[in-house]
DSSP file (Angstrom, degrees, kcal/mol; ACC not computed):
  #  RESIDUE AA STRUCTURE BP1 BP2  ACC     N-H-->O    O-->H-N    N-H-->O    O-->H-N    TCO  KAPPA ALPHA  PHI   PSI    X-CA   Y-CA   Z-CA
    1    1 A X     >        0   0    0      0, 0.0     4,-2.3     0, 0.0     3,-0.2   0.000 360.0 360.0 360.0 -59.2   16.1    1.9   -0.4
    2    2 A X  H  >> +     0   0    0      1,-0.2     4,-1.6     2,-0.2     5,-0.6   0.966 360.0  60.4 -39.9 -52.5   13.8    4.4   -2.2
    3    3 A X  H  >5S+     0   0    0      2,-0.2     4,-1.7     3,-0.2    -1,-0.2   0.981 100.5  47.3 -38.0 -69.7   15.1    2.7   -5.1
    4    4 A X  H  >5S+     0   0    0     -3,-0.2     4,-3.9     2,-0.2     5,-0.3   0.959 115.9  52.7 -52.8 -58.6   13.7   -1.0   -4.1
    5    5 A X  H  X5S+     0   0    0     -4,-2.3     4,-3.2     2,-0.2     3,-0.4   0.975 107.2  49.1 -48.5 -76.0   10.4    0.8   -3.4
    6    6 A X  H  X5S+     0   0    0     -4,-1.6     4,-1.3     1,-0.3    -2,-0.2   0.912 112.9  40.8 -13.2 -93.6   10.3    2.3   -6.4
    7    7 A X  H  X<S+     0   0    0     -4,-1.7     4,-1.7    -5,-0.6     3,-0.3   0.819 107.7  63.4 -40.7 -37.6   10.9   -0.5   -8.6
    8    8 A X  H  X S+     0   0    0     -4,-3.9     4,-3.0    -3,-0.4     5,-0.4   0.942 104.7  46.5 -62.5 -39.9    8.8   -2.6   -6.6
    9    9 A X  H  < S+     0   0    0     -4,-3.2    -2,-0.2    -5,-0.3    -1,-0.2   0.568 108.5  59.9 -68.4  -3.1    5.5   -0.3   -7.4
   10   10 A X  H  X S+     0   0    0     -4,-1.3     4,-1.4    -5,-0.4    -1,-0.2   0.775 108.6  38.9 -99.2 -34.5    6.6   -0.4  -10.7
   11   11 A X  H  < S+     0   0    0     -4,-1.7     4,-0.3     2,-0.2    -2,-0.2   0.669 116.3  49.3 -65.4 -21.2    6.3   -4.4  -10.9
   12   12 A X  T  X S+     0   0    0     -4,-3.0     4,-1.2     2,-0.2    -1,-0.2   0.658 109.0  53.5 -90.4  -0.6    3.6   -4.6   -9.2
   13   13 A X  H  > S+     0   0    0     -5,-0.4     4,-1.1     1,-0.2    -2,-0.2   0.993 113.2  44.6 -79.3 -64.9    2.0   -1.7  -11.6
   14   14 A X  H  < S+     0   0    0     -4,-1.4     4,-0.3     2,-0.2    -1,-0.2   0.188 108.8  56.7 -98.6  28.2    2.9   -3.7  -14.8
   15   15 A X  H  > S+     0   0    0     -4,-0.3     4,-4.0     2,-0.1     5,-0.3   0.696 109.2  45.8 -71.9 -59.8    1.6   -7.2  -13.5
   16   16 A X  H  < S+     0   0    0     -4,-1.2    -2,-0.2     1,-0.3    -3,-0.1   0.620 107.1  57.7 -82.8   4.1   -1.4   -6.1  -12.9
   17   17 A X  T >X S+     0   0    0     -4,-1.1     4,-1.7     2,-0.1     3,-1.2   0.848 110.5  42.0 -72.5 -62.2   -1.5   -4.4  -16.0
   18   18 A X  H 3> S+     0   0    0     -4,-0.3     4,-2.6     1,-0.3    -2,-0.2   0.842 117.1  49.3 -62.2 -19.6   -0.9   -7.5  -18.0
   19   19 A X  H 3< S+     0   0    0     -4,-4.0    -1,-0.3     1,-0.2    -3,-0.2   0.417 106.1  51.5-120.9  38.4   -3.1   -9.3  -16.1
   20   20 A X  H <> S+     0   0    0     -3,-1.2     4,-3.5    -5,-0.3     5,-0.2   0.327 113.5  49.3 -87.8 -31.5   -5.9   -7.1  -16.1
   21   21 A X  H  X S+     0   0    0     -4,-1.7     4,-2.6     1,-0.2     5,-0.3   0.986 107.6  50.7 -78.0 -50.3   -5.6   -7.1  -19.6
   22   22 A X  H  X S+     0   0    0     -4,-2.6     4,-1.0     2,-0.2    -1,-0.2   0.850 107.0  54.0 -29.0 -38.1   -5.5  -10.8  -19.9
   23   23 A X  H >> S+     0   0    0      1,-0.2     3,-4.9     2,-0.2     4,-0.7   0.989 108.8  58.5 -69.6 -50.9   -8.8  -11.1  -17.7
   24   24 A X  H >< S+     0   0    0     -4,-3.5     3,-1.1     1,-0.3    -1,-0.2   0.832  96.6  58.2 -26.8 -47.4  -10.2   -8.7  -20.4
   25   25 A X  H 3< S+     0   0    0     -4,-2.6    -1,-0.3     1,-0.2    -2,-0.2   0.764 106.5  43.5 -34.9 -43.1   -9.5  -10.8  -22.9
   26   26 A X  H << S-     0   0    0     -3,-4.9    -1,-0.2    -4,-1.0    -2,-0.2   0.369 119.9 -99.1-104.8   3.7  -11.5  -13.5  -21.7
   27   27 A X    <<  +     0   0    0     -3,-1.1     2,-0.5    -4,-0.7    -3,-0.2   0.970  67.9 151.9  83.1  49.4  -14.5  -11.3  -20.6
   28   28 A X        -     0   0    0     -5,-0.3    -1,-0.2    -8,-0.2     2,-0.2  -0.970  23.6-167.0-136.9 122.3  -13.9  -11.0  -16.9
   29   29 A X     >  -     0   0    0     -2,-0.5     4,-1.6     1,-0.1     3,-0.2  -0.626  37.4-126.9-112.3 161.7  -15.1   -8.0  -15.4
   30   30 A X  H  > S+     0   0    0      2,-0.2     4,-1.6    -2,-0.2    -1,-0.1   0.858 120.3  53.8 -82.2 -45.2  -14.3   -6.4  -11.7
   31   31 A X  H  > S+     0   0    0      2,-0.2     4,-0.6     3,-0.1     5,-0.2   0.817 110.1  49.4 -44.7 -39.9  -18.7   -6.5  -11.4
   32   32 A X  H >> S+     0   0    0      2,-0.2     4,-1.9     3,-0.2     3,-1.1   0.985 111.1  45.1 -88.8 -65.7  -18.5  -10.6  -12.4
   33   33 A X  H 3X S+     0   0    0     -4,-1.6     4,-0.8     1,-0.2     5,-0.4   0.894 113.7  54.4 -24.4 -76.0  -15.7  -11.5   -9.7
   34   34 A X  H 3<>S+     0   0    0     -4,-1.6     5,-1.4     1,-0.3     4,-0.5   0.649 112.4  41.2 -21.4 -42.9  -17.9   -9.3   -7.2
   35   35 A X  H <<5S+     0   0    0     -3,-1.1    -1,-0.3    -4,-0.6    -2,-0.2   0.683 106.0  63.1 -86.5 -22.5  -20.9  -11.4   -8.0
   36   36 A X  H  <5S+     0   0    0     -4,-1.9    -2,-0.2    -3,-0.3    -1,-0.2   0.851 105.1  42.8 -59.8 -39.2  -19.0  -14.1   -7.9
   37   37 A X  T  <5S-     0   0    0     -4,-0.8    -2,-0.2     2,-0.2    -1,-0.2   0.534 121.6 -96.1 -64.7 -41.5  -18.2  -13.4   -4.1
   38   38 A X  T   5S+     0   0    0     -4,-0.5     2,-0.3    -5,-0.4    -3,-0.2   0.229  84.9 132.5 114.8 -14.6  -21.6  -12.6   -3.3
   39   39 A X      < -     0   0    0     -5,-1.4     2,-0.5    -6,-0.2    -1,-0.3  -0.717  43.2-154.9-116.7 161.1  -20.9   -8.7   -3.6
   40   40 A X    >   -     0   0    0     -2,-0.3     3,-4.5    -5,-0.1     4,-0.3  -0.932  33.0-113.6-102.2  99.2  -22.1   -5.7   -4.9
   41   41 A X  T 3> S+     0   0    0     -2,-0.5     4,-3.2     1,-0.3     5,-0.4   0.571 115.6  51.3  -4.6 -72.9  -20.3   -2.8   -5.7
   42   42 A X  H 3> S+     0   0    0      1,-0.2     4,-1.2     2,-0.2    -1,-0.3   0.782 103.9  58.6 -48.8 -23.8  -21.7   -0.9   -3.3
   43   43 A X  H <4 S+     0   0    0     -3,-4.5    -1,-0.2     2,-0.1    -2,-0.2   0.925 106.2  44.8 -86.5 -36.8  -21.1   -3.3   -0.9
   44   44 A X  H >> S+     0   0    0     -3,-0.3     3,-2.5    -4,-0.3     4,-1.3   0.925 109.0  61.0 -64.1 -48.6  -17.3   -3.4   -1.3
   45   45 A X  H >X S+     0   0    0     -4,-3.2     4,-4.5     1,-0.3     3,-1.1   0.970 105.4  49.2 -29.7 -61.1  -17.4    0.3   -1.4
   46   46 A X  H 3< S+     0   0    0     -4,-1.2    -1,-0.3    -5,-0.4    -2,-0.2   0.308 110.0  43.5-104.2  50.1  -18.7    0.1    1.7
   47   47 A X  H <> S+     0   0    0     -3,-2.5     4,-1.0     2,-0.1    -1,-0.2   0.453 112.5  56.6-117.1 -17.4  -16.4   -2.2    3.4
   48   48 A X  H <X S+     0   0    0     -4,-1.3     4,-1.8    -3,-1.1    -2,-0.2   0.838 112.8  44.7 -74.7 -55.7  -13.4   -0.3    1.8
   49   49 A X  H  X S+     0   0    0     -4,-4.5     4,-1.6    -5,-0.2    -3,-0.2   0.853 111.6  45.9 -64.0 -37.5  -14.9    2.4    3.4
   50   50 A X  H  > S+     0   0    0     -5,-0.4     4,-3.8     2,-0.2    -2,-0.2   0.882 115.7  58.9 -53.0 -49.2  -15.7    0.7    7.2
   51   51 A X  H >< S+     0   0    0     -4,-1.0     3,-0.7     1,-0.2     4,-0.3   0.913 102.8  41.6 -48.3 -72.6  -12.2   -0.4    6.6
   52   52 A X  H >X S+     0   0    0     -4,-1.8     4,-2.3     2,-0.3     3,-1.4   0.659 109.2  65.7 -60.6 -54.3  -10.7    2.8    6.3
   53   53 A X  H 3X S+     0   0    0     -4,-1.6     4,-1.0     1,-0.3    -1,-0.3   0.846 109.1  41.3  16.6 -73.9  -13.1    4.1    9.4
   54   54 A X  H << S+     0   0    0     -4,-3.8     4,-0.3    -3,-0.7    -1,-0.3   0.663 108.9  55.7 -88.4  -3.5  -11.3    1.8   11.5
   55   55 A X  H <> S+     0   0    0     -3,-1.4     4,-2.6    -4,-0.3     5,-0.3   0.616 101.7  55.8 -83.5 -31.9   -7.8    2.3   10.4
   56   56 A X  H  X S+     0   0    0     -4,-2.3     4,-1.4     2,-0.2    -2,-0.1   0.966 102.4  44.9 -76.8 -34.6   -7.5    5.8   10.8
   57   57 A X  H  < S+     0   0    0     -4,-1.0     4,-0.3     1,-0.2    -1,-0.2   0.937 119.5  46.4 -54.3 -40.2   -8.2    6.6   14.1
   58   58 A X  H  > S+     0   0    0     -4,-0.3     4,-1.6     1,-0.2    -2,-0.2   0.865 115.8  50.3 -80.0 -29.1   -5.9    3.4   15.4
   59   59 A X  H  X S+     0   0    0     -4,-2.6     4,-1.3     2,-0.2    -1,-0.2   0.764 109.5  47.5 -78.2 -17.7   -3.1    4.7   12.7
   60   60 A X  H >X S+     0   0    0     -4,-1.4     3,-1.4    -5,-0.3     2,-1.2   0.504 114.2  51.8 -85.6-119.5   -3.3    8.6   14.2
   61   61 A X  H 34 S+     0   0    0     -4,-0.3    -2,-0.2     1,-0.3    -3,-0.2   0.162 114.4  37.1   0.3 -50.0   -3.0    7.0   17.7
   62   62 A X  H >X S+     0   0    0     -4,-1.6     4,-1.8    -2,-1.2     3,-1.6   0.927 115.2  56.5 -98.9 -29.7    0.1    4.8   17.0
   63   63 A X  H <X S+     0   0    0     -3,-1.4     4,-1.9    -4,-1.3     5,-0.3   0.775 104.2  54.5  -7.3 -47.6    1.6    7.7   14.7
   64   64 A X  H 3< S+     0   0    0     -4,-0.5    -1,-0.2     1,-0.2    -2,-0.2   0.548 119.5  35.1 -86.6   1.4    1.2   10.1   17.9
   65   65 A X  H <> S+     0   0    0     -3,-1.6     4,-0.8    -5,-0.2    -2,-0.2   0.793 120.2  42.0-114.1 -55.0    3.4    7.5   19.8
   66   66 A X  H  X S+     0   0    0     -4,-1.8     4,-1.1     2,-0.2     5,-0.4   0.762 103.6  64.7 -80.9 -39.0    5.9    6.1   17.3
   67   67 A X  H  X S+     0   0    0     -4,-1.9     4,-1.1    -5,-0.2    -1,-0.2   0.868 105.1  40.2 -50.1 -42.2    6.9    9.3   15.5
   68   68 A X  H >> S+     0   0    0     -5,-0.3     3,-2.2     2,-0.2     4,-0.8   0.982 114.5  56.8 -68.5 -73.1    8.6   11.2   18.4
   69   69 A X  H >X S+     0   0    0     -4,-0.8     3,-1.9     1,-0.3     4,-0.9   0.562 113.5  43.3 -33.9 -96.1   10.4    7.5   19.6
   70   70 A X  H 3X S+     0   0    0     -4,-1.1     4,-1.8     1,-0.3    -1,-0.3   0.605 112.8  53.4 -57.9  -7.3   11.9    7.3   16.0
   71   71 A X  H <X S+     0   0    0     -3,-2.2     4,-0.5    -4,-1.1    -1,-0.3   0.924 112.3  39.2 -63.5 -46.8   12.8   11.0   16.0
   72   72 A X  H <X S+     0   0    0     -3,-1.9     4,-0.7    -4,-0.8    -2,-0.2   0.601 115.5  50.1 -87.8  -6.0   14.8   11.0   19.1
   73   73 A X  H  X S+     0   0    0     -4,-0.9     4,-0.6    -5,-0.3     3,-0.2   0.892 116.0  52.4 -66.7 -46.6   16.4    7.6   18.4
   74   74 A X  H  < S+     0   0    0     -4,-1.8    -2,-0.2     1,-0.3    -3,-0.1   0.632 108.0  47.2 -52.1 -18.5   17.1    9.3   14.9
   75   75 A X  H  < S+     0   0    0     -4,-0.5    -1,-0.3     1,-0.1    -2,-0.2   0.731 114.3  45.8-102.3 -23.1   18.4   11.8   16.2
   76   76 A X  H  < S+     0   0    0     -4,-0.7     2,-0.4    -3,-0.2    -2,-0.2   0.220  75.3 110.3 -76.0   0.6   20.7    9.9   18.7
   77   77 A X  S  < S-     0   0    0     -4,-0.6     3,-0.1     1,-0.1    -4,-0.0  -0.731  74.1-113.6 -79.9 138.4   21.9    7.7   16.9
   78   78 A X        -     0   0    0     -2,-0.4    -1,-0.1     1,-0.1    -2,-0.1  -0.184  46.7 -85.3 -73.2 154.4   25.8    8.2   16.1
   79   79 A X        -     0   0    0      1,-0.1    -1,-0.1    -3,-0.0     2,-0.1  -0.076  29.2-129.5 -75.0 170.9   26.8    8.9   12.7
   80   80 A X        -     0   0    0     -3,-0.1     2,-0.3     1,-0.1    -1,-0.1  -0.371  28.4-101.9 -89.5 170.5   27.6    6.9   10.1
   81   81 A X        -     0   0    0     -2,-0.1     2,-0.1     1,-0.0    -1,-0.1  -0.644  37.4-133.5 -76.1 133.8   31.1    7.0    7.5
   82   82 A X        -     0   0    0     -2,-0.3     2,-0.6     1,-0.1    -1,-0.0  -0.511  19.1-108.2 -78.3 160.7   30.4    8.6    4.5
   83   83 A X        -     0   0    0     -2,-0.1     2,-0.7     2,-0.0    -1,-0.1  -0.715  28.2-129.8 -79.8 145.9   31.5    7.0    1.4
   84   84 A X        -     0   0    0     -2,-0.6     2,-3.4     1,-0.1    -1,-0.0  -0.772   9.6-146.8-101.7  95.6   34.1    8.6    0.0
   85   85 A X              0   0    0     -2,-0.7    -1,-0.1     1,-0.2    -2,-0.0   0.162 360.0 360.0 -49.3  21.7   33.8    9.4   -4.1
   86   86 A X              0   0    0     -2,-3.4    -1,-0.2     0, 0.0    -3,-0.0   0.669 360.0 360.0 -78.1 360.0   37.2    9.1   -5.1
């Protein structure tokens, strides 16, 4: 499963490497989208930031709820068969 993760952050790492570079290419800047939108750095900044505001308190709260539940189910669930390396 780490594995699948892995590999996925690594495809998504080199699209958006090639197609960052591509937009380069053409003269397309992360400032020129933004204006494009209607925003201003500073203005994503601080929506990135407002965002983040409101996701942490509501992610410590369901954190303080869900961790213990999947800890004692984890820990109560019967075991599995190992595979055997022969």
């Amino acid at each position: 499963m780490f594995d699948d993760f892995v590999r996925t952050v690594v495809k998504l790492g080199v699209a958006s490497l090639l197609l960052g570079t591509a937009l380069a290419y053409f003269g397309i800047t992360p400032e020129k989208l933004l204006r494009e939108l209607g925003f201003t750095p500073e203005q994503a900044m601080d929506l990135v930031r407002r965002g983040i505001d409101w996701a942490m308190p509501n992610l410590s709260l369901g954190a303080l709820v869900i961790v213990p539940v999947w800890l004692v189910v984890y820990l109560f669930r019967p075991p599995r068969p190992r595979a055997r390396l022969d």
